[in-house]
Each structure stands twice: as structure tokens, then as C-alpha cells.
DOTOR-584443 format. One record per residue (C-alpha): x, y, z. Coordinates in nm, 2 decimals. Example, Ala and Ser with C-alpha at 12.3 -4.5 7.8 and 13.67 -1.06 7.14 Angstrom:
2
{{1.23,-0.45,0.78}}
{{1.37,-0.11,0.71}}
// end
This chain:
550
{{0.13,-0.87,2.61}}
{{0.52,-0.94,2.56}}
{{0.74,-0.65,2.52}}
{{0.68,-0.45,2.17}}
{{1.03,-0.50,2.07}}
{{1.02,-0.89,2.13}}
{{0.77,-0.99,1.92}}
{{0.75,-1.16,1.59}}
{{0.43,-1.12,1.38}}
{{0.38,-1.55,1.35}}
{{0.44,-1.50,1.77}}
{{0.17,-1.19,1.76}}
{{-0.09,-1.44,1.57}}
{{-0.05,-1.74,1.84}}
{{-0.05,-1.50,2.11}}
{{-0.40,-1.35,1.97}}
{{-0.53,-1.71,1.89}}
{{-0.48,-1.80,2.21}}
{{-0.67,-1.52,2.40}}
{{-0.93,-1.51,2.12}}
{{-0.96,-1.89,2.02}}
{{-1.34,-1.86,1.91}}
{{-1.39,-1.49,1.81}}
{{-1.43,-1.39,1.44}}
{{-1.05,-1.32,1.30}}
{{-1.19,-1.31,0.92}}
{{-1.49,-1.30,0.72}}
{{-1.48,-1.25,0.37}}
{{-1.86,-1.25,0.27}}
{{-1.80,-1.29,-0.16}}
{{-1.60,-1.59,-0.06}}
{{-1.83,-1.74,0.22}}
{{-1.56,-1.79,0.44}}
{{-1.57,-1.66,0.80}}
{{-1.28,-1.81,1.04}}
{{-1.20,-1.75,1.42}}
{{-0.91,-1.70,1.57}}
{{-0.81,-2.11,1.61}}
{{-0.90,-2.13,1.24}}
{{-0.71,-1.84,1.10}}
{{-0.38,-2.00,1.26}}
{{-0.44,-2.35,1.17}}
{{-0.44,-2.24,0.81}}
{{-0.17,-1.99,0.84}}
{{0.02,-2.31,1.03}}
{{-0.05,-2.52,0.72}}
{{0.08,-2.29,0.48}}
{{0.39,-2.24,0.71}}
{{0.45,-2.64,0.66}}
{{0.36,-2.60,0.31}}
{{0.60,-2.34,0.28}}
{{0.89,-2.55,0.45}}
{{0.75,-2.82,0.22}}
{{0.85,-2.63,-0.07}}
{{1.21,-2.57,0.02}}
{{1.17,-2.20,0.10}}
{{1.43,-2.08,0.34}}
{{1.43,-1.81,0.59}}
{{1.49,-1.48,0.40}}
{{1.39,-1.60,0.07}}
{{1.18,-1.33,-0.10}}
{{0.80,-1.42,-0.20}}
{{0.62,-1.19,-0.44}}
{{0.24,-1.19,-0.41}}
{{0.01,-1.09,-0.68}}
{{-0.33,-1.06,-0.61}}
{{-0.67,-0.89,-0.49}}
{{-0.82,-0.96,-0.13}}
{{-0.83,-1.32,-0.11}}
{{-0.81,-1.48,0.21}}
{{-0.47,-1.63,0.14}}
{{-0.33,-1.32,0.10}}
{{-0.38,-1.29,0.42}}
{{-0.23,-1.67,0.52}}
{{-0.01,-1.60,0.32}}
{{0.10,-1.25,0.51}}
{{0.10,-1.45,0.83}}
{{0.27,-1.76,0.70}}
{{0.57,-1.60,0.52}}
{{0.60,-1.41,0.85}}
{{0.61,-1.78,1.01}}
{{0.92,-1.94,0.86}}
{{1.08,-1.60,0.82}}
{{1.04,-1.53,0.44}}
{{1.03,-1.17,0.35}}
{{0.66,-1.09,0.13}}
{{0.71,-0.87,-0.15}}
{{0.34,-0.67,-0.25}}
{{0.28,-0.65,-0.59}}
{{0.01,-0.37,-0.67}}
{{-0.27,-0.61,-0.87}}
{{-0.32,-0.26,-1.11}}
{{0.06,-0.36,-1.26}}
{{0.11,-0.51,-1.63}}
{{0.37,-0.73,-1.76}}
{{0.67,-0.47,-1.76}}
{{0.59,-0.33,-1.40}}
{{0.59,-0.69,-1.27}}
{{0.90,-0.79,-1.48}}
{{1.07,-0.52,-1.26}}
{{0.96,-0.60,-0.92}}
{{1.05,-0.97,-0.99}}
{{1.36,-0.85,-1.09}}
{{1.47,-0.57,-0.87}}
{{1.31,-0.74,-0.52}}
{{1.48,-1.10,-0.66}}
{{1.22,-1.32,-0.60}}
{{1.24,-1.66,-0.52}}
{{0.89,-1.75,-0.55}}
{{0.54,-1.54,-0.71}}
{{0.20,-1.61,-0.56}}
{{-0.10,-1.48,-0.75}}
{{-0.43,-1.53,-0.91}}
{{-0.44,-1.63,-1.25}}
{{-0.68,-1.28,-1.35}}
{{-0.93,-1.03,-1.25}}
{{-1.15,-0.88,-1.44}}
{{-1.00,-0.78,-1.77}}
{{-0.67,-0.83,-1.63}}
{{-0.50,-1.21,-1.72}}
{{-0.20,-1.27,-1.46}}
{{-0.07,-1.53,-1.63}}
{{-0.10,-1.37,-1.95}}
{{0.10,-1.13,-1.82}}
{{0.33,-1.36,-1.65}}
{{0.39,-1.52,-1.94}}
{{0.47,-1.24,-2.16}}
{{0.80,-1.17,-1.90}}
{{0.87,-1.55,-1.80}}
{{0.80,-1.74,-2.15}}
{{1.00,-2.02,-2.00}}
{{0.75,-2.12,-1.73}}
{{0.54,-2.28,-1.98}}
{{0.85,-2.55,-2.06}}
{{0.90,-2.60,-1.67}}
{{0.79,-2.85,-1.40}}
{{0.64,-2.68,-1.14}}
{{0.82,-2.57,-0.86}}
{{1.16,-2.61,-1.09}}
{{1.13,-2.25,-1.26}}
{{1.48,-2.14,-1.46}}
{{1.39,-1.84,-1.62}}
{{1.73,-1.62,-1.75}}
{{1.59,-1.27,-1.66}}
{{1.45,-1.39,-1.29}}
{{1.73,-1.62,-1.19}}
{{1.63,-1.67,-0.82}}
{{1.24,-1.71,-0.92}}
{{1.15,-2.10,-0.89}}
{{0.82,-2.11,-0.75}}
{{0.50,-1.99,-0.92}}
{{0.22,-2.09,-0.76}}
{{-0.16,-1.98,-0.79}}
{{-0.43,-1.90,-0.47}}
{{-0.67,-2.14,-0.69}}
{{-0.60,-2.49,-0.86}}
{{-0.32,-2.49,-1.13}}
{{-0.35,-2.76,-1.35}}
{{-0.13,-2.54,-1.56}}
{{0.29,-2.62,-1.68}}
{{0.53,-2.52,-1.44}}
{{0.24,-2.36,-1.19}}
{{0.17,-2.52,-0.84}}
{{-0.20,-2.53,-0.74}}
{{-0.29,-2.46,-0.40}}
{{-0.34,-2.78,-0.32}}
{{-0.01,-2.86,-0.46}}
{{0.12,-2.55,-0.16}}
{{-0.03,-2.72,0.11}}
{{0.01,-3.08,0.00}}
{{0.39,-2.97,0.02}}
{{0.36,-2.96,0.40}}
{{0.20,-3.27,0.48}}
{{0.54,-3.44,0.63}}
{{0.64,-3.11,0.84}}
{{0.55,-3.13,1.25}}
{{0.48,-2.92,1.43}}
{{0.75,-2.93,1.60}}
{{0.98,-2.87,1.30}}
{{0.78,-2.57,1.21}}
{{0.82,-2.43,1.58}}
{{1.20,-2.47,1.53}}
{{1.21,-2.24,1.23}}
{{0.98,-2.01,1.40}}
{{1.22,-1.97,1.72}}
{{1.49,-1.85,1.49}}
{{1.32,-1.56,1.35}}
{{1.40,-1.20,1.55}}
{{1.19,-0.94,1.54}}
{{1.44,-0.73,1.42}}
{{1.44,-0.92,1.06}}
{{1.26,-0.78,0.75}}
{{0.94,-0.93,0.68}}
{{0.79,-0.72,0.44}}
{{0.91,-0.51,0.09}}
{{0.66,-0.31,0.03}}
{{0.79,-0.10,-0.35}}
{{0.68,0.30,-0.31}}
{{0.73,0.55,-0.59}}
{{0.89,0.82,-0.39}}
{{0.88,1.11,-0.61}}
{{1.13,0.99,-0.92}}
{{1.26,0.68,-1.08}}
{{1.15,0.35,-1.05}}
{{0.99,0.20,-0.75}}
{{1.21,0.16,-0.46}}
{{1.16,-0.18,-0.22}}
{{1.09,-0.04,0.15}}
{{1.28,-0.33,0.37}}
{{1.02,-0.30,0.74}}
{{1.10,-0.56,1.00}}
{{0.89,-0.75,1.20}}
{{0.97,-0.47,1.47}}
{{0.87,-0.18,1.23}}
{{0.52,-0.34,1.16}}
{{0.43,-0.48,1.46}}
{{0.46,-0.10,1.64}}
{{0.31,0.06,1.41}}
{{0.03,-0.13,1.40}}
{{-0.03,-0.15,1.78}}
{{0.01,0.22,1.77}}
{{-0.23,0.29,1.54}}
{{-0.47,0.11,1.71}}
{{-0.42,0.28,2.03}}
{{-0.53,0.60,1.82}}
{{-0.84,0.41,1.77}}
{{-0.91,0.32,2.11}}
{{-0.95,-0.05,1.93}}
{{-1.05,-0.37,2.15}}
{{-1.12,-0.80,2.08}}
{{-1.51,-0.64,2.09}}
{{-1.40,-0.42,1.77}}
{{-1.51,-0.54,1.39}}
{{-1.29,-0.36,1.11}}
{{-1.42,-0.34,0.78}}
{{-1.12,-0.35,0.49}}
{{-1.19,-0.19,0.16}}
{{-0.86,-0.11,0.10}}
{{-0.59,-0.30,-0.11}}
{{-0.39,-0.56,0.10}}
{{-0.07,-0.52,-0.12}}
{{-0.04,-0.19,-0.01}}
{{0.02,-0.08,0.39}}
{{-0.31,0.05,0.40}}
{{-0.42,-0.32,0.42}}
{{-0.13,-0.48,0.54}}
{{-0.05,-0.30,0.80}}
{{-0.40,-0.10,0.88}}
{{-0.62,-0.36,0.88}}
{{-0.52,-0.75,0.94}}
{{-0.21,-0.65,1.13}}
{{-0.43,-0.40,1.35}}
{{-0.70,-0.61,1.38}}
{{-0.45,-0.90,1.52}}
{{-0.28,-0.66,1.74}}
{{-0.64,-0.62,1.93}}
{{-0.81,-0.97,1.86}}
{{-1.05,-0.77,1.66}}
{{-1.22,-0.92,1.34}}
{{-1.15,-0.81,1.01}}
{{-1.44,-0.79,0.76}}
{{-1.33,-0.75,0.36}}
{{-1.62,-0.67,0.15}}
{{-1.47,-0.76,-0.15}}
{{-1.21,-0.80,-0.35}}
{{-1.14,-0.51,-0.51}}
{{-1.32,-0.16,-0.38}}
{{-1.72,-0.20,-0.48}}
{{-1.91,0.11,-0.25}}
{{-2.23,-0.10,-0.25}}
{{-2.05,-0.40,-0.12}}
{{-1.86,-0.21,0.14}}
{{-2.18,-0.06,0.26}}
{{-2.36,-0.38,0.30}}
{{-2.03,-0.59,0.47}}
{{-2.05,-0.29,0.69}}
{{-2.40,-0.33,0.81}}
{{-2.43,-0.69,0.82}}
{{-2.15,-0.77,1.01}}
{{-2.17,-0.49,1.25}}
{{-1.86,-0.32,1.19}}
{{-1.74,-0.04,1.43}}
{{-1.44,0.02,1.24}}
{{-1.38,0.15,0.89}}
{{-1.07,0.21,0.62}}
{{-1.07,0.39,0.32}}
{{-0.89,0.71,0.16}}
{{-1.13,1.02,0.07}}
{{-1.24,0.86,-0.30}}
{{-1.40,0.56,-0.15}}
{{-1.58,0.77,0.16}}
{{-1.72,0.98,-0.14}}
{{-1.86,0.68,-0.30}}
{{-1.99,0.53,-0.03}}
{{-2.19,0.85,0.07}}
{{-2.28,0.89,-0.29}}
{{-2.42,0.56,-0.33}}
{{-2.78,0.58,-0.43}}
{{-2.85,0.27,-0.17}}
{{-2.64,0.46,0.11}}
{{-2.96,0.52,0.30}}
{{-3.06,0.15,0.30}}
{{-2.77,0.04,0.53}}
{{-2.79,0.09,0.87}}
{{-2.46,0.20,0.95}}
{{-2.48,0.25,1.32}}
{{-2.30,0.03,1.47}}
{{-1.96,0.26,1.30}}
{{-1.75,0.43,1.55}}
{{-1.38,0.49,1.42}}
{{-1.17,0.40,1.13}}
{{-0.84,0.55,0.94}}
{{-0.90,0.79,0.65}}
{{-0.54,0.85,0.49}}
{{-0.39,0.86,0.13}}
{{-0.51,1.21,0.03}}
{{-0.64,1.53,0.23}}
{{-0.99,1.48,0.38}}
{{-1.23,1.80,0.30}}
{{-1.35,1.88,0.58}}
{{-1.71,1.85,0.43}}
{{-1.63,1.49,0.35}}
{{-1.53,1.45,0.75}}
{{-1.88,1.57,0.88}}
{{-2.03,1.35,0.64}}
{{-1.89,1.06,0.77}}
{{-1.94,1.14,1.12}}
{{-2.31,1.26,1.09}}
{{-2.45,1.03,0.80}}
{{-2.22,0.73,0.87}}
{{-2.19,0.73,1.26}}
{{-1.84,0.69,1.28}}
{{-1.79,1.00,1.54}}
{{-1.43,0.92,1.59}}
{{-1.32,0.88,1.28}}
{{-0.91,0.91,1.26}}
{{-0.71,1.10,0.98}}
{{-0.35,0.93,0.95}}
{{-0.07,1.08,0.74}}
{{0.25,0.85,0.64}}
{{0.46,0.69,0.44}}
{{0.57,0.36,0.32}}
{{0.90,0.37,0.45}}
{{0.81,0.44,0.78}}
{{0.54,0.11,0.81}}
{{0.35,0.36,0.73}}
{{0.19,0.63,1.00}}
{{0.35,0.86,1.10}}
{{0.08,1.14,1.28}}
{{-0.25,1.04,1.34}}
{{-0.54,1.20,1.51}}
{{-0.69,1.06,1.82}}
{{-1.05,0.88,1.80}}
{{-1.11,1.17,2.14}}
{{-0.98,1.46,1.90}}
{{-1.22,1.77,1.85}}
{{-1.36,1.72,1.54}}
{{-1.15,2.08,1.43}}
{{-0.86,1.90,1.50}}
{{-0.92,1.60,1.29}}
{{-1.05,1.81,0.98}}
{{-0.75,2.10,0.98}}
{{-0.43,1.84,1.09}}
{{-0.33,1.50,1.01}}
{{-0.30,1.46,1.39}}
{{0.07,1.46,1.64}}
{{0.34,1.16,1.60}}
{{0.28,0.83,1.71}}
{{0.40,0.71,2.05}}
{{0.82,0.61,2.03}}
{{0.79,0.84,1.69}}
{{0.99,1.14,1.69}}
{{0.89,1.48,1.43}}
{{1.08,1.72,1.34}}
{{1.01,2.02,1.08}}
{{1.35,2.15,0.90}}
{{1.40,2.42,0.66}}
{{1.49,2.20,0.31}}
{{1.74,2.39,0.23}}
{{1.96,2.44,0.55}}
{{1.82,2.13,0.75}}
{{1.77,2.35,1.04}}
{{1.49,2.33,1.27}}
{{1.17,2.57,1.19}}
{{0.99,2.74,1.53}}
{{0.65,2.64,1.57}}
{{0.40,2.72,1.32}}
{{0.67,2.75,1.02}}
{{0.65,2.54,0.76}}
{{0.97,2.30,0.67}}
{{0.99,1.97,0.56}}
{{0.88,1.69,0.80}}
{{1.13,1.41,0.92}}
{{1.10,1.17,1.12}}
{{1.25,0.91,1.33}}
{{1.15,0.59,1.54}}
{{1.17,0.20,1.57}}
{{0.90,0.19,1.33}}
{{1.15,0.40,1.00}}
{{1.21,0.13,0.74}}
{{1.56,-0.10,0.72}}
{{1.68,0.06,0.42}}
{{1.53,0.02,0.04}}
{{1.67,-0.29,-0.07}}
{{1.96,-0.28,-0.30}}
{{1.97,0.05,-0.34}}
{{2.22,0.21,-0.10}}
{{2.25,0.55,-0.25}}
{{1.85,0.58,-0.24}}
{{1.85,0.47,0.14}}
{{2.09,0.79,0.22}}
{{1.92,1.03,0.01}}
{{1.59,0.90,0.23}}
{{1.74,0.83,0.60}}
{{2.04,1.10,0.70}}
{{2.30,1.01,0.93}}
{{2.09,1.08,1.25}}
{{1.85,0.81,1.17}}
{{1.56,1.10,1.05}}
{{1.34,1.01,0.80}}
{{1.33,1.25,0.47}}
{{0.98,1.26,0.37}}
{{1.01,1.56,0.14}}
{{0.65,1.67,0.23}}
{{0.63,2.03,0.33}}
{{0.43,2.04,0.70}}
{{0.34,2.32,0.98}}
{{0.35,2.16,1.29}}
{{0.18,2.40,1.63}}
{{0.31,2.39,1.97}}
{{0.11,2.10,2.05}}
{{0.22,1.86,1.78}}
{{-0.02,1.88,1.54}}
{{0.07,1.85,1.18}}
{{-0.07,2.02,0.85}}
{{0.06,1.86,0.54}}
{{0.14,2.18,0.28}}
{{0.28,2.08,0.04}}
{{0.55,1.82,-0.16}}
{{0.87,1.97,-0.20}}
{{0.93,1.68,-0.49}}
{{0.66,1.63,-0.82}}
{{0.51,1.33,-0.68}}
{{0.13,1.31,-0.73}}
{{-0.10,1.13,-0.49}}
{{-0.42,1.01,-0.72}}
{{-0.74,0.89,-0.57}}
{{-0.42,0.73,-0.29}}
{{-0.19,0.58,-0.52}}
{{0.19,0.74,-0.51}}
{{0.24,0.83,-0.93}}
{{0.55,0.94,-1.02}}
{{0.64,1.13,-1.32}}
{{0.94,1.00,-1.44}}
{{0.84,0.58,-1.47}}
{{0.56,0.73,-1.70}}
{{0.78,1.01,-1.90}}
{{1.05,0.71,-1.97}}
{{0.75,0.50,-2.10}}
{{0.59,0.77,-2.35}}
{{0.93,0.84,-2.42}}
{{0.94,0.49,-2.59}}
{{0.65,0.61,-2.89}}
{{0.83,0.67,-3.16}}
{{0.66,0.97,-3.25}}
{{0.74,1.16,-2.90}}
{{1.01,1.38,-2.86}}
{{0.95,1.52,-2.48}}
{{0.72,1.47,-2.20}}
{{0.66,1.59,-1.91}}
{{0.43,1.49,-1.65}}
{{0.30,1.64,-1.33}}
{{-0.05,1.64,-1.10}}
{{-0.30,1.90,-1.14}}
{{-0.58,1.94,-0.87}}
{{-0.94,1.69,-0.91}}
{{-1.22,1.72,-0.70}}
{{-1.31,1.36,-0.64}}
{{-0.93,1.23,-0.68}}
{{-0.69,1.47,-0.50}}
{{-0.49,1.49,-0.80}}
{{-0.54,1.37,-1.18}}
{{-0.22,1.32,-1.41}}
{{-0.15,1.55,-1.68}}
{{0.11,1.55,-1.92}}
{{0.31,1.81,-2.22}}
{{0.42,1.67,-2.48}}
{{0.65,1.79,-2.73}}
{{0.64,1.56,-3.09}}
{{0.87,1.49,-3.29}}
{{0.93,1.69,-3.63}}
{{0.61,1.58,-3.84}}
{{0.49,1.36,-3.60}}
{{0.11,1.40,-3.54}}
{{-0.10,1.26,-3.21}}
{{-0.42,1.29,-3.07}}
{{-0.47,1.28,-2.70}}
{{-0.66,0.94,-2.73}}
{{-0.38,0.82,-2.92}}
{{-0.14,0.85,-2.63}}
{{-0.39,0.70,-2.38}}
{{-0.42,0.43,-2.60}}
{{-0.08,0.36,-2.60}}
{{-0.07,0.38,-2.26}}
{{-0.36,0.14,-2.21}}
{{-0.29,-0.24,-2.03}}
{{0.06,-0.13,-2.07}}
{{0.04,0.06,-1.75}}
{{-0.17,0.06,-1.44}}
{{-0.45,0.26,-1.49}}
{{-0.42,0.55,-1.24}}
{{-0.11,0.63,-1.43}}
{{-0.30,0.68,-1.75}}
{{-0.31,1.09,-1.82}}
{{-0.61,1.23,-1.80}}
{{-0.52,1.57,-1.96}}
{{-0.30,1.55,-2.27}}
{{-0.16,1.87,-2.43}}
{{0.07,1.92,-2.71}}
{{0.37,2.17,-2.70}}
{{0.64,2.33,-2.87}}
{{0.82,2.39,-2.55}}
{{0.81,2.40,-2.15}}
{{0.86,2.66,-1.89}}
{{1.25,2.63,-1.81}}
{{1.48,2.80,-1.54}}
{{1.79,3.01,-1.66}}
{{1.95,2.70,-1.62}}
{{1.76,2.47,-1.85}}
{{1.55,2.31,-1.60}}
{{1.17,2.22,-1.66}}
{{0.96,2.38,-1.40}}
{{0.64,2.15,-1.34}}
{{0.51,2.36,-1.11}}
{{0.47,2.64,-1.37}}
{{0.30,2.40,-1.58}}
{{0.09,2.27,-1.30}}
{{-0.05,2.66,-1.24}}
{{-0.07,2.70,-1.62}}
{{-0.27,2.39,-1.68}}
{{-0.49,2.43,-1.38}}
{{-0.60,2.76,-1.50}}
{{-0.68,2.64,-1.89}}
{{-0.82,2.34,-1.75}}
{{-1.06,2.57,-1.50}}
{{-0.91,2.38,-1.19}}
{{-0.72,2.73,-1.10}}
{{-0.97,2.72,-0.73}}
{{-0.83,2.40,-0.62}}
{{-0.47,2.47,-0.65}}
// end
């Protein structure tokens, strides 16, 4: 294979096609569509000319909205192609949360679906863009997305100012071959292909620039821990908009030539289970939540899981109880834990399919190969011995460009040095091994998803009857963490905890929505004035009965 830090991701797709023309590259079983190797590039080639078709230039930014269709994943492959940057748009976001990424990432073109389940897209996307219904398509001029042109949909449009799929491909009819190979060529692997937008612990999301470099390692790496080949089939529950998917599955799987098997579109256990059995998979994602459902189906027993071998649990800490469960009742002996973050593309430890199975229940495994760890006091920034705990930074090829447009965010996050910030408190042993303590910052990690306090604080703080809020993350058995909130009202006002759901309801994503809702005259505060969250975290736990998990 050419050198790691030569390779594009549309080069790492013909190289793969190549050596696996006929073997499975995709099979999505709820949309009947299984493709090799030769077929997944042929459509990712006709996208690329549909793509050119269109106008789009190299470094243009395309936002994709959408669930686990297959062109996603084209779409992944072919933006990577003509050297357009993919902006993930979490499918859980309303109309306000994808005004902002439209906004803040400055989109030239949106990709979606036009609704799942309850959810209409273009409901939505009409709500922020009402000017797309008085628009050809293709010919967008909206005045609060200013670079946004193109809106096209995965399925057929027949809808004013959308472009149907047909209409995308149709687009490339009168681009070569050799014309797309010329665009290719001028991509480096050193140019951002992806934004992926992470919470980090406060604000608004922040857009993680990762290079074609940054992606590519990390997902060769990764599969290394895996002890992945071409004879591997990986089985993707997990959300492509996030790098679980992304980057963990279809960029793995292409690294090694191995198929990738999505069950569905959005997580469904049962589905997951039987994708997993039919198609033989030896490879399986998920975080903790979706193992426990899974083992908790009342069909588990029916599926003959043993073909399973290895996978990546990450997103939250694995009990150890969960780990023997999925060794023993679901085969997969060699299961991996990985522990990362957006910003670095994303693992940054992971354990080793050969690890003891102590290792891989107690530590989120040692650093990647080419990544550095180091564990600092917070405070001082000095090195800790071995066996202290500190925060854990790191550095490598594989650390993020920068989040885009926001300079003073990409210093707080990357120092001087080139380390890494990723305010997690860690104990790492003499042999590398890491143990995630703690999060020096009020970040909560729900069933996975990154929630951060203060996008949902500045949203309550828009009810007119709410004077204060505060929220923070108190311990749940089957999610990691559940969001809680304080809330002080305003004189006279009166609220019921429903109310504020309520009110929170299709207005943001779900896993934001509080679970716990208490009313308050005031807060625990420093001498200074300042709230102290983790004060109410311990108070809450304890009235809530949850005071064992903390």
C-alpha cells in the first residue's frame, strides 16, 4: 500500500477497488442493495461527475443531512473525489440547530432526505430557508445562508428549488473520466475533507477541520487494533454523520477491503441482530446502549451470532459486565474498547483485539501507533508520574486542522506544541494504558452523544417565564449519563416539569431534552459567584437515588 501520508481517500477507494473488484464493499439489507468493490466506485465515480456537473469546486463545503442511506456513503467518497469538504449534520437536529451549522460551516450545498419518522427535513428546511420554495433548483439565494445554492435530496425531488437525485447524477453526464481524474490529481492529502461539529464542553458546536491525512490514519490504525482483513464483514449500527460511522466503519472497512453491512437506518437491536447473522459479520460497532439492547432483545437467542470476533465499543464507559456479555453470549472474544475525540479523527487509545480481557474492561487501551499521550496536571501543564491522574493530551498526524472559523477556540483546544487539550481527566500505567476519570469540563456524554450545557441553558433561557438554568449530567444506568436541569422562575411565574419538556420538544434533538427537572430559588455558588454544577450533580444524584453511580 502507498505511503500513509500520500494518500487521498478517492485514491484509498480505487486502490481497494482494484485489489477487491468483486468482494462485497456494501450491503444495506432495508434497501436491498448489496454492491462490490467495482460497483461502490462506479457510483461514487458518478457522483464525482455529477458533482463537477453541478459547478461544485474543490473546497466548497457540502452539508449532509440524513440517516444511513447508501449515498451517504457515495457521497462520503465522492465529495472526497473532487476535493469538497463534507459537513455531518446530526439527523436528531431541528430547524434552529441546522440554521447554525448552515450558517457557521458556510455551506455551499445541503444533501438530505426529505424526513424520517416524525421528523420532516424539509419542513424544517423550510422554516430557516423560506426562500427555497421561490428558487430554481440549483440557483438557491437565501439572505441568511449566502454561499448555500444547492439543495438536493438522496430520493426524487419534484419539489421548487430541490434537485432530485437523478437531477445529481444527470448533472455529470458530459464529465470524462479523464476530466474527473484531473480534479482528482490536484487534491493532497493534506487538505480538509471532512467538518465534523463536536460540542466540546460549552457554547455552540464547533466545526473539527480533519484532512484527508487525519482520517485516512486513523482509520488504518484502528483497524490494525482489530487485526482486520478483505476476509472481514463489519456490521454498522452506528450513525454515519458522526465519526463513529464515518470514520469507524466505511473508512475502516475500505482501509482493509472488508465489507460493510448497515442494518438499518437508524439503530433498531432486532435488525442489527439479524444483519449480523445473515451476513456473517465478524465485526461489530456500537457504544454500551446499543450492546445492552442487543443482549436484551427478547429474539437475542434466535440469531446465531458466531461468526462475531471483534468490533469497537466507544462513546461511553463499558461495565465490565456488559464486556463479558458480549464476549461469551455474542462471540465477539476480541472485542476492542476505543476512547477519543472528534478533533482528533477520532481514537485516540484503543485496546488490542489480543488484550487480556482485564485489560479491555479496566482501560480504554494505549495510543495509537504515530499518536503521542501525555497526562498533565490541569493546572500547571506539567507532566504527572505514572499512575497520577492529569488531563490527557495528545498529539499526532491524525489531531484535527483547527475548528473552522474559530481561531480563539483552536488555541484554547491545540497549545503551541501541537498537543491536543482534551479536558478529560486520565491515569495512564507504565505500560500505556489509559483509565478515563473524569471531565475536568460539565460536558455530558448521553447514551454517546456529546451534550453540552450551555446550547440548552441559552435555549430555556428564551421561555419567558425562566429566569435561570442550569444544566448538568447526573449518572443513568442504561445511558451513562441523563440531563438534568435547576431552574430558577421568574417572579410569579409557575411551571411544571412537563411544561419545560414540552417546550423543549421538536425544538431540540431529543437526547438534549431533560430528563430531571427541578425548580429552585437558588444554586450552589463559590465565594466568587460562580455556579458549581458539580455540587448540584452530587445533590441531585442523591435525591434522585442515583448517589451509587456517581
Amino acid at each position: 500500500m502507498q505511503n500513509l501520508r500520500d494518500l487521498t481517500i478517492g485514491a484509498l477507494l480505487d486502490q481497494t477497488a482494484s485489489r477487491c473488484a468483486s468482494s462485497d464493499a456494501l450491503v444495506f439489507p432495508e434497501f436491498r442493495l448489496r454492491q462490490s468493490y467495482r460497483q461502490l466506485r462506479d457510483s461514487v465515480d458518478r457522483l464525482a461527475k455529477g458533482l463537477i456537473g453541478l459547478g461544485i469546486e474543490p473546497g466548497e463545503h457540502l452539508a449532509v443531512w440524513a440517516t444511513n442511506w447508501p449515498q451517504w456513503v457515495w457521497l462520503q467518497f465522492a465529495a472526497a473525489k473532487v476535493g469538497a469538504v463534507l459537513v455531518t449534520v446530526n439527523p436528531a437536529y431541528r430547524a434552529g440547530e441546522l440554521a447554525y451549522v448552515l450558517e457557521q460551516s458556510e455551506a455551499s450545498g445541503l444533501f438530505m432526505i426529505s424526513r424520517f419518522r416524525d421528523s420532516d427535513y424539509m419542513a424544517m428546511l423550510r422554516e430557516v430557508c423560506p426562500e427555497i420554495a421561490g428558487s430554481r433548483p440549483g440557483r438557491l439565494a437565501a439572505k441568511r445562508f449566502p454561499r448555500l445554492r444547492r439543495v438536493a435530496l438522496f430520493e426524487e425531488s419534484g419539489l421548487p428549488g430541490v434537485l432530485g437525485w437523478r437531477d445529481v447524477m444527470a448533472a455529470g453526464i458530459g464529465i470524462s473520466d479523464h476530466m474527473l481524474r484531473k480534479v482528482e490529481e490536484q487534491v493532497d492529502p493534506q487538505d480538509v475533507v471532512n467538518i465534523q461539529y463536536t460540542s466540546g464542553t460549552t457554547g455552540f458546536p464547533k466545526g473539527a477541520q480533519l484532512t484527508h491525512r487525519n482520517l485516512f490514519q486513523n482509520a488504518y490504525y484502528s483497524g490494525e487494533c482489530m487485526r482486520l482483513t478483505e476476509r472481514d464483514r463489519l456490521c454498522v449500527p452506528v450513525p454515519f454523520y458522526h465519526c463513529f460511522g464515518c470514520v469507524l466503519g466505511t473508512l475502516v472497512a475500505v482501509c482493509r477491503g472488508c465489507a460493510v453491512v448497515v442494518p438499518s437506518e437508524h439503530f433498531d437491536a432486532e435488525k442489527t441482530l439479524a444483519a449480523a447473522a445473515a451476513e456473517r459479520c465478524t465485526v461489530i460497532h456500537g457504544v454500551p446502549t446499543m450492546f445492552v439492547a442487543e443482549l436484551s432483545h427478547p429474539r437475542f437467542e434466535e440469531f446465531d451470532l458466531r461468526s462475531l470476533r471483534t468490533g469497537i465499543m466507544a462513546g461511553a464507559p463499558c461495565p465490565e459486565e456488559l464486556m463479558k456479555q458480549v464476549v461469551e453470549r455474542m462471540h465477539a472474544k476480541e472485542m476492542t474498547i476505543a476512547y477519543g475525540q472528534t478533533e482528533a479523527s477520532p481514537v485516540i487509545t484503543q485496546t488490542r483485539a489480543e488484550d487480556p480481557i482485564a485489560l479491555r474492561v479496566s482501560t480504554v487501551g494505549r495510543p495509537l501507533p504515530g499518536v503521542e499521550v501525555k497526562i498533565v496536571d490541569p493546572a500547571s501543564g506539567r507532566r504527572v508520574p505514572a499512575g497520577s491522574q492529569g488531563e490527557l493530551c495528545c498529539r499526532s498526524a491524525m489531531v484535527m486542522k483547527g475548528y473552522y472559523n474559530m481561531p480563539e477556540a483552536t488555541a484554547e483546544a491545540i497549545d503551541a506544541e501541537g498537543w491536543l487539550h482534551t479536558g478529560d481527566l486520565a491515569v495512564m500505567d507504565e505500560h500505556g494504558y489509559c483509565r478515563i476519570t473524569g471531565r475536568i469540563k460539565d460536558m455530558i456524554i448521553r447514551g454517546g452523544e456529546n451534550v453540552y450545557p450551555r446550547e440548552i441553558e441559552e435555549f430555556l433561557y428564551a421561555h419567558p417565564q425562566i429566569a435561570e438554568a442550569h444544566v448538568f449530567g447526573v449518572p443513568d444506568a442504561k445511558f451513562g449519563e441523563e440531563v438534568a436541569v435547576w431552574i430558577r422562575l421568574k417572579p410569579g411565574a409557575t411551571m411544571s416539569p412537563e411544561e419545560v419538556r414540552n417546550f423543549c420538544r421538536n425544538r431540540i434533538a431529543h437526547y438534549k431534552i431533560p430528563r430531571y427537572v427541578k425548580f429552585v430559588t437558588d444554586f450552589p455558588m463559590t465565594v466568587t459567584g460562580k455556579v458549581q454544577k458539580f455540587r448540584m450533580r452530587e445533590l441531585a444524584a442523591r435525591e434522585l437515588g442515583l448517589a451509587d453511580n456517581l
